[in-house]
C-alpha positions in Angstrom: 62.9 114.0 128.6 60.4 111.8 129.8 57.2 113.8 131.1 58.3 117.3 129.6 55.3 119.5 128.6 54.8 121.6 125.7 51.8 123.9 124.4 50.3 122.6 121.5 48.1 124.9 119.5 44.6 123.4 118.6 42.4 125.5 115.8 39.2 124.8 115.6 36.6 125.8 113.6 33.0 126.4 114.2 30.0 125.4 112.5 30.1 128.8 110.8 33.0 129.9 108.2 33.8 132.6 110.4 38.0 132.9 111.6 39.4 130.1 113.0 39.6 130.0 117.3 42.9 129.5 119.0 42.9 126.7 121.8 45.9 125.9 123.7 46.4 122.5 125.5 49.0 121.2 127.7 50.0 118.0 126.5 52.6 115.8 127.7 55.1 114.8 124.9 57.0 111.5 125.5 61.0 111.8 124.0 61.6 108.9 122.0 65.3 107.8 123.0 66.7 106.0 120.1 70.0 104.3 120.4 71.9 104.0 117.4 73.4 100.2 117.1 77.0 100.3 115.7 76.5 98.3 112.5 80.0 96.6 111.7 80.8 97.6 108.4 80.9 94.8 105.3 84.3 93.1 105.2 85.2 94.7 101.8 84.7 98.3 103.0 87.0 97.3 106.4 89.3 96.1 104.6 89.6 98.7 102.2 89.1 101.4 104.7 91.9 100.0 106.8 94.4 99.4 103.9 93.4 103.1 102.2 92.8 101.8 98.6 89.4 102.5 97.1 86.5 100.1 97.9 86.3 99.3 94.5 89.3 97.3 94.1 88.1 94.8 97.5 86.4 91.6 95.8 85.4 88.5 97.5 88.2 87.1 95.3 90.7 89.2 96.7 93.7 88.7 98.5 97.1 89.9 99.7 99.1 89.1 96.1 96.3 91.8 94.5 95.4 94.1 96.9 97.9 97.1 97.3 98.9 98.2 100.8 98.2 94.4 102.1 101.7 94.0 103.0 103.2 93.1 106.4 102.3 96.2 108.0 98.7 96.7 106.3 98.1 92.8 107.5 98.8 93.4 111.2 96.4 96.2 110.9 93.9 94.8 109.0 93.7 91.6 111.8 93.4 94.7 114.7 90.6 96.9 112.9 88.7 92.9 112.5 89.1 92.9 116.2 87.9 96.1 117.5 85.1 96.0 114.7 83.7 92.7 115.0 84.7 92.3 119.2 86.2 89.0 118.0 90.1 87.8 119.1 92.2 86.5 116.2 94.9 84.0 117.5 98.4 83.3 116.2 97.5 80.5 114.2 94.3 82.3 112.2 96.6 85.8 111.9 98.7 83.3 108.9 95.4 82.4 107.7 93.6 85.0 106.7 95.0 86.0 103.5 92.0 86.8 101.6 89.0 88.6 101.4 87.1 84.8 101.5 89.0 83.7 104.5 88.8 86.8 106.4 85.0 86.4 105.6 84.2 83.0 107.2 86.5 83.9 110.1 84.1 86.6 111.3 81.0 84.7 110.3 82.7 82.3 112.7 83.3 84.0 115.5 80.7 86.0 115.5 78.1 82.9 115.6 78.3 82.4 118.9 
């Protein structure tokens, strides 16, 4: 909080080696609040996150003929994590489209431009 106090100990020493003296001081601490930005994760890791095969396997090259899971199902998924992650609506005609790791790829760089 903003204007909260706390004691912060002060030692001191003299000109002489003699033990160090204790001085306290009321010093006002300002809080630091940080806001962690959601990053979106990369395409590769959503995708592989959403179609629960190891990240590994996700390439640039990929698509739905070698990925496993990236059936019907795993596609209609895939196209509403890209949604919710990104903040970005995929039509009707862009759903058929994105087929591969590439096309998913410039779709988001896309709509995320503006």
């Amino acid at each position: 909080m903003l204007g909260r106090r706390a004691l912060v100990t002060l030692r001191r020493r003299g000109r002489s080696s003699g033990p160090a003296r204790s001085h306290r001081r009321a010093v006002v601490l300002p809080t630091l609040s940080l806001t962690i930005s959601h990053v979106p994760p990369s395409i590769e890791s959503l995708i592989a996150s959403t179609l629960d095969i190891p990240a590994e396997q996700v390439t640039p090259e990929s698509d739905m003929t070698t990925l496993q899971n990236w059936d019907s199902l795993g596609h209609i998924n895939l196209v509403l994590a890209i949604e919710e992650t990104y903040g970005v609506i995929v039509d009707e005609d862009a759903v058929v489209e994105l087929i591969s790791v590439r096309a998913i790829r410039e779709f988001v760089e896309r709509a995320t431009a503006t």
